[in-house]
C-alpha positions as CSV (number, residue, x, y, z in Angstrom):
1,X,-9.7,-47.9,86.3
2,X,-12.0,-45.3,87.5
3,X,-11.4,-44.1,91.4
4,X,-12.7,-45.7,94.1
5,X,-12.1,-44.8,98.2
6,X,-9.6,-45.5,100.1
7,X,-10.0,-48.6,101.9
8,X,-12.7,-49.8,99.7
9,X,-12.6,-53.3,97.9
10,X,-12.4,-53.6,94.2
11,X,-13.4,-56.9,92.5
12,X,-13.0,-57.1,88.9
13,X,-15.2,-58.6,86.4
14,X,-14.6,-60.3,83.1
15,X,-16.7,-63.4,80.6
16,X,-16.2,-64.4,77.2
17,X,-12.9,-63.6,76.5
18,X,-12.8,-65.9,73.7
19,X,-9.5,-65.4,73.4
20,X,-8.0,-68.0,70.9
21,X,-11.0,-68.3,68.9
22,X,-12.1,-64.6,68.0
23,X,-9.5,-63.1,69.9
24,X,-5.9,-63.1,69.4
25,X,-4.7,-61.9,72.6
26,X,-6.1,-60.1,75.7
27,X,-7.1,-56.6,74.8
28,X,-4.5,-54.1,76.5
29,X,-7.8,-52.3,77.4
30,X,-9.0,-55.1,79.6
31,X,-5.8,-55.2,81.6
32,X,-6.4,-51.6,81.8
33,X,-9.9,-51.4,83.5
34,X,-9.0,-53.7,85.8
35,X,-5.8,-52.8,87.3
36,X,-6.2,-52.2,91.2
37,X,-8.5,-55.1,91.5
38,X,-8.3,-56.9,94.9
39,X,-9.7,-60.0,93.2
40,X,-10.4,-61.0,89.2
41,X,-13.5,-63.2,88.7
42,X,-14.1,-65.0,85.1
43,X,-17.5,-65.7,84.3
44,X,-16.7,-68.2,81.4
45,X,-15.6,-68.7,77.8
46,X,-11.9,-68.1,77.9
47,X,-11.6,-69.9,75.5
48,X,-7.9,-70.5,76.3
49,X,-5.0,-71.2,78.8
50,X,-3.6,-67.3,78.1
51,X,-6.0,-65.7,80.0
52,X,-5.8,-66.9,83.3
53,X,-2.3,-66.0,83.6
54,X,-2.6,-62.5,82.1
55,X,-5.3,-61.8,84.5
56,X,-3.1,-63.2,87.8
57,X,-0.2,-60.1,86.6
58,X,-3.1,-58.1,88.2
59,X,-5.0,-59.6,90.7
60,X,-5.6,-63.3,92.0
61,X,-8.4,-64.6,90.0
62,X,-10.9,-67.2,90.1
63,X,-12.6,-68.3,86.7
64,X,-15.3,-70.8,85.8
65,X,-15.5,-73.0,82.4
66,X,-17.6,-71.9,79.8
67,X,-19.2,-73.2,76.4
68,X,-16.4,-72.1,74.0
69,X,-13.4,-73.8,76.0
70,X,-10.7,-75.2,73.4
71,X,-9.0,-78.1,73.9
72,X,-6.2,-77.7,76.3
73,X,-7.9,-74.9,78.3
74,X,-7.6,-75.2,82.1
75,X,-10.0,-78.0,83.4
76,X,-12.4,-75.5,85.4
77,X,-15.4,-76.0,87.4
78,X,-18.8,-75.2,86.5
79,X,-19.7,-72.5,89.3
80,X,-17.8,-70.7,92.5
81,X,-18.3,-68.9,95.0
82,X,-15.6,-66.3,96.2
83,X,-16.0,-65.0,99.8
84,X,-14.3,-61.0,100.0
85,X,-14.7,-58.6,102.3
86,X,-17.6,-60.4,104.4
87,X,-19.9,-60.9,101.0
88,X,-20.3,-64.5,99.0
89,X,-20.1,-63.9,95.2
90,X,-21.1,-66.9,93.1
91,X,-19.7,-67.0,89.6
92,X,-21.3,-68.7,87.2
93,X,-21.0,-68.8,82.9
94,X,-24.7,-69.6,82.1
95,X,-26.5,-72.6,80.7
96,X,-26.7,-72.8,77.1
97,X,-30.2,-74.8,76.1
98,X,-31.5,-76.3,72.6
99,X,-34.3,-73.4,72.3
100,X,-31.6,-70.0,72.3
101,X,-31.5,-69.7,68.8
102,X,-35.3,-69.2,69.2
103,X,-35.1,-66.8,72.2
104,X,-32.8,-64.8,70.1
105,X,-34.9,-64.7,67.4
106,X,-37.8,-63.6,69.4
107,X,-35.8,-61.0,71.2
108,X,-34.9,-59.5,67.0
109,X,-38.5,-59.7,66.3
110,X,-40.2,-58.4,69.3
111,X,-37.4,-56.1,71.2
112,X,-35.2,-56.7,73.8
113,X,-37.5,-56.9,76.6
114,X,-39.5,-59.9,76.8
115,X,-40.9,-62.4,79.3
116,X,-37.5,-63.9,78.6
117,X,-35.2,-61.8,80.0
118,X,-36.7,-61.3,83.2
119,X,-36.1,-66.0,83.8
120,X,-33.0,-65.8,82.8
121,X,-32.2,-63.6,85.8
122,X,-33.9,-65.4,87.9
123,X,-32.7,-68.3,86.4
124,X,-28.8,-67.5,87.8
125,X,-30.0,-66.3,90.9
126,X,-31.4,-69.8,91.4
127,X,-28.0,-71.6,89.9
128,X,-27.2,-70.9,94.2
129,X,-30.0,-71.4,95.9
130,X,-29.1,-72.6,99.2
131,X,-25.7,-71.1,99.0
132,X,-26.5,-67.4,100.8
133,X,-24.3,-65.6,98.1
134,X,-24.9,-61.5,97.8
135,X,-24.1,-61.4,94.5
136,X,-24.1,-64.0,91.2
137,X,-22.2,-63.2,88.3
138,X,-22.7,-64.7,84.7
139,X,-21.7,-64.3,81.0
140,X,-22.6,-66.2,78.2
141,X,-25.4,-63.8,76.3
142,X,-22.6,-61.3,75.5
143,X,-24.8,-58.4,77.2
144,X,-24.3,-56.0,80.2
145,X,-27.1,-57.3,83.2
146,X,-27.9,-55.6,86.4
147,X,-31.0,-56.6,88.2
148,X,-31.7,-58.1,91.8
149,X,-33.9,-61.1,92.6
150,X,-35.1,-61.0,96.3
151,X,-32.0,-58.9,97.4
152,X,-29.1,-60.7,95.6
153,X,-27.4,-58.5,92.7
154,X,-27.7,-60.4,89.3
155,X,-25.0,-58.9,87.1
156,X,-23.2,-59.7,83.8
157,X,-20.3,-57.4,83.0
158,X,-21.1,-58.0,78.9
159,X,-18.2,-59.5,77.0
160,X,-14.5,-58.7,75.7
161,X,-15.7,-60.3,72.9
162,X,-19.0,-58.9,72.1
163,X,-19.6,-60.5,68.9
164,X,-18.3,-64.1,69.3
165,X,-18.0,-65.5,65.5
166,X,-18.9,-62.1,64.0
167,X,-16.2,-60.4,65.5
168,X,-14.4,-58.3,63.4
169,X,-16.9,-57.6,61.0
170,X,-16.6,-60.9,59.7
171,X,-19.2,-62.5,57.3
172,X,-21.7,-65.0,58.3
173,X,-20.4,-68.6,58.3
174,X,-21.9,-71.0,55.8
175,X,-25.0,-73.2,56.0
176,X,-26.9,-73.7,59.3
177,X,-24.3,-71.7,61.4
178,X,-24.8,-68.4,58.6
179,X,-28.8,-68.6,59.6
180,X,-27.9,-68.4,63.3
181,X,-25.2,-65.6,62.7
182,X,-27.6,-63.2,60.6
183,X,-30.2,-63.7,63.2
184,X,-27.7,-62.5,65.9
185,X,-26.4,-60.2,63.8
186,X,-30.0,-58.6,63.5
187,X,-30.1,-59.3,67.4
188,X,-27.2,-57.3,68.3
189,X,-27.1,-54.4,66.3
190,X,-30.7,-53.8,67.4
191,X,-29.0,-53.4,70.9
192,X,-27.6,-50.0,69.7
193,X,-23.8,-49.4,69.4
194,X,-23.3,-48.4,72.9
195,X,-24.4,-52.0,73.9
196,X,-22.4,-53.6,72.0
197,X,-19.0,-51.8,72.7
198,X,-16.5,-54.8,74.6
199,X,-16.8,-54.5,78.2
200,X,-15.7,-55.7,81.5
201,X,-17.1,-55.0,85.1
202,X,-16.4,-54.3,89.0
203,X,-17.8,-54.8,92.2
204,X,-16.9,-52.3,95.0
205,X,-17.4,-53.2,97.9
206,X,-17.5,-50.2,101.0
207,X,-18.8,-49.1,103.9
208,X,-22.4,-48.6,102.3
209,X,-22.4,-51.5,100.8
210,X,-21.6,-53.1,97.3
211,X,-22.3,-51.8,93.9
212,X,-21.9,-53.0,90.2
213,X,-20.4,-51.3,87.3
214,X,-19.9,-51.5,83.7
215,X,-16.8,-50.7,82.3
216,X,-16.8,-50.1,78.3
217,X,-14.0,-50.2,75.9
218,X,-12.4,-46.7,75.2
């Protein structure tokens, strides 16, 4: 992990893990980035009971269910909110609707940045209205997310597993699944190979304040 003051509070950040389902194991590379961490938040999509565990060698950690959880993954709760260092960090995976096929699509077709992206961020920011949190953080779209909506930090650290079910290089699955695979595919690699490198986060919280950071796979 990169260096951060002394006396300065480092919160690790890490979604879609899918470890179990596209993943063997926990990249060594993940443990890695975020040794030192005060405090390990999972934003979702384990998929299994491994993780958790792997992540608590480090750092106590707090993690959130996703979409991808297999069966006998830990029974998790849908959001939470982690209070460090006087700031209220809600932790969220991200809500998967009937239309993202289509929003993906849209996003191959048109470029990244449409109407879209802009209400999904918005979208978590509202997940805790009421809640006074300084920060949200998400998973889910596989994708590295930094923005704030009327002064609380919306950020995504991107995924471990940035490819889900074409990790590896693996070929489209058959039928209806292959259609939704190529149109990811198409999705992604239009991204550019930078944004699509596995990655993990951290929050650092000092005297001046708190900032976000990706950190990418070597």
């Amino acid at each position: 992990m990169p260096d951060t003051g002394v006396g300065d509070l480092v919160i690790g950040l890490v979604a879609d893990t899918h470890v179990g389902e596209f993943l063997d194991e926990l990249p060594t590379w993940v443990l890695d980035a975020l040794a030192g961490s005060d405090l390990i938040l999972h934003a979702g999509d384990l998929s299994d009971g491994s993780v958790i565990p792997a992540l608590e060698q480090i750092a106590p950690a707090v993690a959130v269910r996703g979409d991808h959880d297999l069966p006998g993954a830990p029974r998790l709760p849908a959001r939470a909110i982690a209070a460090i260092g006087g700031r209220r960090i809600g932790l969220i995976h991200g809500k998967r609707r009937g239309t993202d096929a289509l929003v993906v699509a849209a996003h191959a077709a048109a470029g990244r940045r449409i109407a879209w992206d802009a209400a999904r961020v918005r979208a978590m920011a509202r997940a805790f209205r009421g809640h006074r949190v300084d920060a949200v953080v998400f998973g889910h779209w596989h994708e590295a997310v930094s923005a704030h909506v009327r002064g609380v930090l919306v950020f995504s650290p991107g995924a471990v597993c940035p490819w889900g079910s074409l990790e590896g290089g693996r070929a489209p699955r058959a039928g209806a699944a292959g259609v939704a695979d190529r149109v990811v595919r198409r999705y992604r690699e239009q991204l550019g190979p930078d944004a699509m490198r596995p990655s993990v986060g951290r929050l650092v919280i000092d005297a001046t304040g708190m900032r976000a950071e990706v950190l990418r796979a070597p």
